[in-house]
C-alpha positions in Angstrom: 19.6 126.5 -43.2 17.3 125.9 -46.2 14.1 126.9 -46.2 11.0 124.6 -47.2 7.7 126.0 -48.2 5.6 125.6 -44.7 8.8 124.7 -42.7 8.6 126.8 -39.8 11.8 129.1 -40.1 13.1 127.4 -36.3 12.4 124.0 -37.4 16.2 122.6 -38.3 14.3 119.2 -39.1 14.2 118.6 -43.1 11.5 117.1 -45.0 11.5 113.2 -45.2 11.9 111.6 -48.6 11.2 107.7 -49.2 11.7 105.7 -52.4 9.1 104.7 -54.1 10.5 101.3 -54.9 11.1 100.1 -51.7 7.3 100.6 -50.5 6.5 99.0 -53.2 8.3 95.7 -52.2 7.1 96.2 -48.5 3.5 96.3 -49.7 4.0 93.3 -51.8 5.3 91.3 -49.0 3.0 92.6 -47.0 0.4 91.6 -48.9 2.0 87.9 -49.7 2.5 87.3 -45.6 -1.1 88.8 -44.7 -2.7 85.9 -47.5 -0.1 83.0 -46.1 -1.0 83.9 -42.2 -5.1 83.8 -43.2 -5.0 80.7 -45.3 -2.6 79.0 -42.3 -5.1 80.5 -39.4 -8.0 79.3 -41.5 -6.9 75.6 -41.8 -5.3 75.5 -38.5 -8.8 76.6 -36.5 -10.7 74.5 -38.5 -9.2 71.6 -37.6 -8.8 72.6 -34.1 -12.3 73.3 -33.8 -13.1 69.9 -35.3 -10.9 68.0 -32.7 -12.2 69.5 -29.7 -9.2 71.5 -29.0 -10.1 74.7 -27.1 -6.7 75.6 -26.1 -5.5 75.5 -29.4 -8.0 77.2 -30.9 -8.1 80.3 -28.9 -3.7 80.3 -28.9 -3.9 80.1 -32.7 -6.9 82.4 -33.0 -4.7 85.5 -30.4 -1.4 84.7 -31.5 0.4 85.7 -34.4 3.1 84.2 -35.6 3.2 84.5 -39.7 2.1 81.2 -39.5 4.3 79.6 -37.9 2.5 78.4 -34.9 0.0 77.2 -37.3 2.2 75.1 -39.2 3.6 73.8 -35.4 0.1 72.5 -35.1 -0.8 71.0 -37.8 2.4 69.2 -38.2 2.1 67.7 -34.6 -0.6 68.2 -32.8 -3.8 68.2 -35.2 -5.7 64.9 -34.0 -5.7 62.8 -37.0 -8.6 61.7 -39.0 -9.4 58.2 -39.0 -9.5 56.1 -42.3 -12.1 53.8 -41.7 -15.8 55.3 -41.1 -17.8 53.6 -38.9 -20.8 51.7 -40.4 -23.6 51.0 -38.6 -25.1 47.1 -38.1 -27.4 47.1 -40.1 -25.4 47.7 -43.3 -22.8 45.4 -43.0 -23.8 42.7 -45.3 -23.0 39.2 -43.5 -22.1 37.2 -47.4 -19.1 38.8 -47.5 
């Protein structure tokens, strides 16, 4: 048995070696998923919050998904904005 500097001499477990590389590319992924999910939750509880969805809101808010429950939602069930803004009476001009 080989003997590492502050191995206990009935320890038969050897020191752990990791490359560097492939942290490297676990970070960066890492880092690349954690800005997609924010940017995803962000959008996805705004507009939930907008349209009065509570349920929504809270599942989108606990649950996480990589942002795939967020892109769920806002492909189908984000209440859509409507085109035409309400004017009130007294603006409408009666010429036209």
């Amino acid at each position: 048995m080989v003997q590492y500097p502050g191995m206990h001499y009935l320890s038969s477990f050897a020191p752990v070696t990791y490359p560097s590389a492939g942290f490297g590319l676990f970070f960066l992924f890492l880092a690349v998923a954690t800005v997609w999910t924010l940017i995803l939750k962000g959008f996805a509880l705004w507009h939930a919050a907008r349209g009065s969805q509570k349920w929504w809101f809270v599942a989108i808010l606990l649950i996480n998904t990589l942002g795939i429950l967020e892109i769920v939602y806002l492909v189908w069930f984000r209440p859509e904005a409507s085109s035409k803004k309400e004017v009130p009476a007294e603006h409408v001009s009666e010429e036209a």
